[in-house]
C-alpha positions in Angstrom: 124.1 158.0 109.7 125.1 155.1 107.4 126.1 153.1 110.6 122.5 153.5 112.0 120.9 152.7 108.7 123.5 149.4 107.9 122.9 147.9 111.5 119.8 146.3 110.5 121.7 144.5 107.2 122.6 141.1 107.4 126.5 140.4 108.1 127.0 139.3 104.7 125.9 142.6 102.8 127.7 144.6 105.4 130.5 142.7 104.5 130.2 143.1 101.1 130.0 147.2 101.6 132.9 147.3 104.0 135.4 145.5 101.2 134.0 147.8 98.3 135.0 150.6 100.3 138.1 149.3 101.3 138.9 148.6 97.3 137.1 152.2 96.3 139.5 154.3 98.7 142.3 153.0 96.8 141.1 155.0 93.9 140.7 158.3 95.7 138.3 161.2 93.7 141.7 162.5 92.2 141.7 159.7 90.1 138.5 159.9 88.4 138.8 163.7 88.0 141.9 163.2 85.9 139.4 160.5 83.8 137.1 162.5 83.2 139.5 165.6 82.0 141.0 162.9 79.2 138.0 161.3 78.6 139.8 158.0 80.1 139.0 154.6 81.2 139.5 153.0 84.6 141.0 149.9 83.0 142.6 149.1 86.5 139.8 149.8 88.9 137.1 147.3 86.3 140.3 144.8 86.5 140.6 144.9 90.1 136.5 145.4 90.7 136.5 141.7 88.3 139.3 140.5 90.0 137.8 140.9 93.4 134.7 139.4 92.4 132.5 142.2 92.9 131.8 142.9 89.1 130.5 138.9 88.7 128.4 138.9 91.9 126.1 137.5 89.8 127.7 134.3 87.6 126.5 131.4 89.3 129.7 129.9 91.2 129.8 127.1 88.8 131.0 129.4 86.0 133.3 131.1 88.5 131.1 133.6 89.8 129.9 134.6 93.2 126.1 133.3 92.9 124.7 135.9 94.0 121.4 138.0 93.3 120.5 141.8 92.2 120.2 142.7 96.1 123.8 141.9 96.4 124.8 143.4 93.0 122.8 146.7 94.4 125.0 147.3 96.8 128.5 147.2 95.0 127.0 149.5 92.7 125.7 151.9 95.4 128.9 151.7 97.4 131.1 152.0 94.2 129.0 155.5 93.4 129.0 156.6 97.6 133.0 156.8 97.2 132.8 159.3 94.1 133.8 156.9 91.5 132.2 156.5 88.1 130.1 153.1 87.8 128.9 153.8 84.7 132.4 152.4 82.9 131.2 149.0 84.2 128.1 148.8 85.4 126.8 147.4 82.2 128.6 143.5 82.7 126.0 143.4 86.0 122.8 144.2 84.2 123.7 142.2 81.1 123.9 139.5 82.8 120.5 139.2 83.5 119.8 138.5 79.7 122.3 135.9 79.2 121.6 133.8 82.8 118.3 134.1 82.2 117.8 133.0 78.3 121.5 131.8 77.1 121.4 128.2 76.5 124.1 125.9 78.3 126.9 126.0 75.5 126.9 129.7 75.3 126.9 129.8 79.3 129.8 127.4 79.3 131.6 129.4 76.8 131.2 132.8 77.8 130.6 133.0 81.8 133.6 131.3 83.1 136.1 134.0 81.0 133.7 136.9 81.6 134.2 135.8 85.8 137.9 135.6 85.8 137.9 139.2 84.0 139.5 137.3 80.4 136.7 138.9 78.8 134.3 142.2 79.5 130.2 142.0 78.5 130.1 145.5 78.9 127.7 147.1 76.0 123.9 146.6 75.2 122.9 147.5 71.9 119.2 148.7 71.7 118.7 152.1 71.3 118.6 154.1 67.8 119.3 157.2 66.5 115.5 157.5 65.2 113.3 155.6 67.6 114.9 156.0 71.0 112.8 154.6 73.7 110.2 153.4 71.0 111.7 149.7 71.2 109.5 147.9 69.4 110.3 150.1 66.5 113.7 149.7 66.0 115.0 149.8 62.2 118.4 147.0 62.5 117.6 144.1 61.2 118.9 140.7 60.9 118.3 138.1 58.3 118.4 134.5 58.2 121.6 133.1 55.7 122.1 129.8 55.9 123.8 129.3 59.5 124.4 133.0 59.9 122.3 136.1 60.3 123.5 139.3 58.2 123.0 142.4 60.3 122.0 145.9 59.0 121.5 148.5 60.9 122.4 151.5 63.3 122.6 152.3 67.0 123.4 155.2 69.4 124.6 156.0 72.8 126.2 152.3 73.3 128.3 152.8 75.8 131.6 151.3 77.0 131.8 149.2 73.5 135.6 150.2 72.7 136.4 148.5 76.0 134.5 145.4 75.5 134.7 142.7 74.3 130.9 141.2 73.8 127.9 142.9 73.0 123.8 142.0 73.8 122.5 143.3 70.3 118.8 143.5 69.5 117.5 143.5 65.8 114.1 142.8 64.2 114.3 139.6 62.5 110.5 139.6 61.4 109.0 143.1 59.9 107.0 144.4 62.1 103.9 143.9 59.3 103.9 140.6 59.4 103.3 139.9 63.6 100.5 140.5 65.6 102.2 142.3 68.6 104.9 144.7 67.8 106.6 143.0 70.0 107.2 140.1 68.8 110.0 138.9 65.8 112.8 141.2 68.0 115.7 138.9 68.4 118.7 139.5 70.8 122.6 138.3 69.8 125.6 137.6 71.7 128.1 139.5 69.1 131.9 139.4 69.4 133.1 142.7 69.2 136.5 142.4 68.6 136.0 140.1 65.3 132.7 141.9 64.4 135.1 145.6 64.1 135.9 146.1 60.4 133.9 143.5 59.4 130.4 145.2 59.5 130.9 146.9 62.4 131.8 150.6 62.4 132.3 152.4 65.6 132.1 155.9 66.0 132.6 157.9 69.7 130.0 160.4 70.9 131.6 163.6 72.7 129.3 164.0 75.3 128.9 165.6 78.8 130.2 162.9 81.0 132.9 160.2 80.7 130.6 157.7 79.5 132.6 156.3 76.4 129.5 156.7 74.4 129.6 155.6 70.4 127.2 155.4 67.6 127.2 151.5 65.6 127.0 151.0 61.7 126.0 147.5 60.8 126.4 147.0 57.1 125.9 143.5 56.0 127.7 142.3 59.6 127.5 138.1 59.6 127.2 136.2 63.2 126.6 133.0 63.1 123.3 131.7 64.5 124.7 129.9 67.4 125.3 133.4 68.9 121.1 133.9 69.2 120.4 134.9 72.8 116.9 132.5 73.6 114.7 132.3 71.1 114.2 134.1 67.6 111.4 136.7 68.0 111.7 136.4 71.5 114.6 138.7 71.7 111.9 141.8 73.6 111.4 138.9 76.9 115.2 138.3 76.8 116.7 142.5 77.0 113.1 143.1 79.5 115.4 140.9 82.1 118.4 142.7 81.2 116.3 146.2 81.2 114.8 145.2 84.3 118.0 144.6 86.2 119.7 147.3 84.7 116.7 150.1 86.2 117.8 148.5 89.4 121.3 148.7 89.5 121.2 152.2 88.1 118.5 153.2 90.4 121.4 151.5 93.5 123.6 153.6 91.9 121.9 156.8 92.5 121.1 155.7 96.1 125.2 156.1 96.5 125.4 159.4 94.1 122.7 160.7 96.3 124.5 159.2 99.7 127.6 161.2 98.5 126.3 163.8 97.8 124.2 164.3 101.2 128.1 163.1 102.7 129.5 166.4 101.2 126.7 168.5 102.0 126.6 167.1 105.6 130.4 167.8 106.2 130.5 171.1 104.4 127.7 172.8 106.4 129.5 171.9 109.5 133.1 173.1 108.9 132.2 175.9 106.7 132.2 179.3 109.2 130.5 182.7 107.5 129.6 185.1 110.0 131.0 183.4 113.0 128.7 180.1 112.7 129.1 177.3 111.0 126.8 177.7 108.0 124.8 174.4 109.0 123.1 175.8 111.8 121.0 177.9 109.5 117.8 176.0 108.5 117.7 177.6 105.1 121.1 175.4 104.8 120.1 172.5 106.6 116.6 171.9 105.8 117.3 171.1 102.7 120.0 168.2 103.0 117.7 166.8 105.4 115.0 166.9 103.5 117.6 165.1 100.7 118.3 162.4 103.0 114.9 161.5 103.5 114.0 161.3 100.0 116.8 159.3 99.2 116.6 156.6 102.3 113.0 156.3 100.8 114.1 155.4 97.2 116.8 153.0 99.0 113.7 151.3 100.6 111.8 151.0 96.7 115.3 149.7 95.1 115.7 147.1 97.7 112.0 146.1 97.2 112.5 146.0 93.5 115.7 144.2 93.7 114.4 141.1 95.6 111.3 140.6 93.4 113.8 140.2 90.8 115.7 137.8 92.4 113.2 136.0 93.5 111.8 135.4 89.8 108.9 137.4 90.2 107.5 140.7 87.9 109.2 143.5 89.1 108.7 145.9 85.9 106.5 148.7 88.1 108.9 148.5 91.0 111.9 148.8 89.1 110.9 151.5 86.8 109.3 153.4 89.9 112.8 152.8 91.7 114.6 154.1 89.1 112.4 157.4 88.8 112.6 157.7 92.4 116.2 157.2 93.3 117.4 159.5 89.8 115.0 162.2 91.3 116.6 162.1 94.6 119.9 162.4 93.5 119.6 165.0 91.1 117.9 166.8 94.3 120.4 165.9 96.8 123.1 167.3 94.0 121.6 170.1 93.7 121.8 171.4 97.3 125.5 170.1 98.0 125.9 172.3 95.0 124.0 175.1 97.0 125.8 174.4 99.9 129.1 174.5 99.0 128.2 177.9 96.7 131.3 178.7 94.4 133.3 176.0 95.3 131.2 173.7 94.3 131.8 174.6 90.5 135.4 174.1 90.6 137.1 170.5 90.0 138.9 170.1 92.6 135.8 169.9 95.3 134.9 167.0 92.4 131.0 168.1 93.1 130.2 169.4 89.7 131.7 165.7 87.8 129.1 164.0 89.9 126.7 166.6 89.8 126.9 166.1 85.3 127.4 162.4 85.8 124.0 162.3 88.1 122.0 164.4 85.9 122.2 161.2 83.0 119.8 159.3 85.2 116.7 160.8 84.8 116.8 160.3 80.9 118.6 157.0 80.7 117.9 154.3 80.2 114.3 155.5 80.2 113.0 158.5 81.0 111.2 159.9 83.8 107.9 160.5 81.6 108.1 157.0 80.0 108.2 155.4 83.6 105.1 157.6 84.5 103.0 156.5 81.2 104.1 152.9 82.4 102.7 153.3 85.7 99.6 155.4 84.5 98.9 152.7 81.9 99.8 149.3 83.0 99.7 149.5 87.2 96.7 152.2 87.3 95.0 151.2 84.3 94.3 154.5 82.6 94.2 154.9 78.9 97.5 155.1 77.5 99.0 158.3 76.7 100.7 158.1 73.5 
């Protein structure tokens, strides 16, 4: 089916799927079972993804990078999640990016892009979210404070993931009370931080055990100093600069669940037609196949919304509604399609080795983060149908 469906691509992305695969099936299932049972890190799949230059699609070539756009940074994700590996331990260095080509200024590109290309450094952690306002951006309590040449950061985060294996961080903090501005906001600033120097120094780091191999950790800022040269655009305009990186990041997670749900349909598909209870292969019952067709469908439609969404972006224009409703629509339809290969493949599919239940949990993530299925609906109620806002 992925052969009909891939015919219509142009060379180059088919290209670009065929030697992710190739590079994938080196790192058989196996391997990220025996991750996820230590709680590891693929430190040699991200070198070799870097290495190949699939994890820096997007650095402009001048820096090192391939040049490409999201549409191109869709698929290495997708295909990367279709083989049954994790992407969420690196997934975070493509939608970061967005931020820092969009709003760094040309010393901090020159500094940061060509090492981040050639895999000498990782930008693998966003720092936004906290503890006590969640989604609630706007709200957030870290703040930053002008000294001199420096800012002085105070503060705390949660669920920043993939931070003990990087080596830069896109940090937002409030750098005007939220009293004193007339949109909420406004006076957010976003910073490049070094993570390695900021450690011990006013950073704290503290892992989250959690459900899935995410290397998640809550961050304690007391009294952490950066220098100013490391603001990311302009101050206050730090909410413009992370919507880029927020923007890209619904895409490439919503890619992402377009291969969990691929895989998953992959699994089904093969199971219901080798599996034999009472003399016939268990796919020729409708109650078994139904479903995973049904699953297919709704997936190959939410490929169609992330590919809309994905060259919008690239092309410069807004692409908040159709990345948000990508992201609702592809999480939904993996979760589904998990659900039935789980069905499917009955008992079996709850033990490790059949590696259905790892990417059944890992799955399951996407329709809370990095926004939740109920915010996306309030932003589609409110600001593309114009109704009254619900909260």
């Amino acid at each position: 089916m992925a052969e009909r469906l891939e015919s219509s691509e142009s060379g180059e992305i088919q290209e670009i799927r065929s030697a992710v695969r190739q590079l994938c099936a080196r790192y058989g299932e196996d391997y990220w079972l025996a991750l996820d049972r230590d709680n590891g890190y693929p430190t040699e799949f991200v070198r070799e993804l870097t290495q190949s230059g699939f994890l820096t699609v997007l650095i402009p070539e001048e820096y090192g990078g391939a040049g490409l756009g999201v549409v191109e940074a869709s698929v290495v994700m997708e295909e990367v999640c279709r083989s049954g590996a994790h992407a969420g331990a690196c997934h975070a260095q493509m939608y970061v990016m967005g931020s820092v080509l969009r709003h760094g200024n040309d010393e901090q590109k020159r500094r940061y892009l060509p090492k981040i290309a050639s895999g000498e450094l990782r930008l693998q952690s966003f720092g936004v979210t906290e503890p006590t306002t969640g989604t609630d951006t706007t709200n957030l309590k870290t703040v930053a404070r002008r000294d001199g040449d420096d800012y002085v950061i105070n503060g705390q985060k949660v669920w920043i993931s993939r931070i003990q294996h990087s080596d830069l961080m896109v940090l937002l903090a409030r750098t005007t009370p939220r009293d004193q501005v007339k949109r909420k906001t406004e006076g957010l600033s976003a910073f490049i931080v070094d993570v390695k120097a900021a450690e011990g120094n006013g950073l704290e780091i503290r892992p989250i055990e959690s459900m899935i191999n995410h290397h998640s950790c809550e961050l304690f800022f007391d009294e952490l100093r950066i220098s100013r040269e490391n603001l990311l655009g302009e101050e206050g305009a730090g909410f413009k600069v992370i919507l880029d990186g927020m923007n890209a990041e619904r895409v490439l997670i919503a890619a992402e669940c377009v291969g969990d749900g691929r895989y998953f349909i992959d699994k089904a598909t093969a199971y219901a037609k080798e599996r034999v209870v009472f003399d016939r292969p268990i796919g020729q019952n409708q109650g078994v196949q139904f479903p995973i067709a049904r699953c297919y469908a709704e997936v190959e439609a939410a490929a169609l919304m992330v590919e809309r969404a994905a060259r919008l972006f690239d092309a410069g224009e807004p692409c908040g509604a159709e990345a948000n409703m990508a992201k609702m629509l592809a999480s939904e339809a993996s979760w589904h399609a998990g659900d039935v290969c789980m069905q499917t493949h009955g008992g079996f599919a709850f033990a490790k080795e059949y590696h259905i239940e790892r990417k059944f949990r890992e799955t399951r993530l996407y329709q809370i983060a990095p926004i939740s299925t109920n915010l996306i609906l309030s932003f589609i109620g409110e600001h593309v149908l114009g109704m009254p806002r619900s909260f």
